[in-house]
N, C-alpha and C positions, 0 to 999 in steps of 0.2 A: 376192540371197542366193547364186545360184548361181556369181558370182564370186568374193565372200568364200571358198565351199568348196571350191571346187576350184583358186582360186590356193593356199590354205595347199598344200592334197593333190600339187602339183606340186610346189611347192618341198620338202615334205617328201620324197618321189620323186628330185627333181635333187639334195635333199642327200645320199640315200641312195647314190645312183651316184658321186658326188662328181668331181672335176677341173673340168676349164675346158676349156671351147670357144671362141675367137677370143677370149680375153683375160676373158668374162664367165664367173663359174659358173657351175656347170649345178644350181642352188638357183635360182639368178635366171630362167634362161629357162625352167626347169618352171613356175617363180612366174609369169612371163609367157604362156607355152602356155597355162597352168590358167586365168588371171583370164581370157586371151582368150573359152575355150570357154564359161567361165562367161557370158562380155556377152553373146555371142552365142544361150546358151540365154534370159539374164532378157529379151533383149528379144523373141525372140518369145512368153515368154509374158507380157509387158506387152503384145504387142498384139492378145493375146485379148483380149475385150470383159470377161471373166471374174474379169479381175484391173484395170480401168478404164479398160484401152488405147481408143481409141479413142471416147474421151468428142467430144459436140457441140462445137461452137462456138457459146460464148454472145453475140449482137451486142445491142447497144443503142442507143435513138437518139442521136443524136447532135446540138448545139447548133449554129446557123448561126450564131448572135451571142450574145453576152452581156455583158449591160448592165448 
C-alpha cells in the first residue's frame, strides 16, 4: 500500500517542480523515488509476523511409487 501512496505523492511532487533531468521528467523519477521508498517500507512490514510475513513451511509426505 505504501508504494501505491507514495509513488502517486512523488510524482505529484516531480510534476509540481516540473522539467527534465537526463531526458526523463521529473513526474517520472519522483513516480520512481516514491514507488521505491514505498517497496521498501511494505516489505519490512510484510515481514513482521503481524501482517503473515514469515509464515512456516508446510511439507508433506511424499510418494516413492505410484501404481
Amino acid at each position: 500500500m505504501a508504494t501505491i501512496v507514495l509513488s502517486a505523492a512523488g510524482a505529484a511532487i516531480g510534476g509540481a517542480i516540473g522539467g527534465t533531468v537526463a531526458g526523463l521528467s521529473t513526474a517520472v523519477i519522483g513516480r520512481a523515488v516514491g514507488a521505491t521508498l514505498g517497496r521498501v517500507i511494505d516489505q519490512r512490514l510484510m515481514s513482521q509476523s503481524v501482517l503473515g510475513g514469515g509464515s512456516e513451511v508446510v511439507e508433506a509426505g511424499r510418494l516413492d511409487c505410484f501404481v
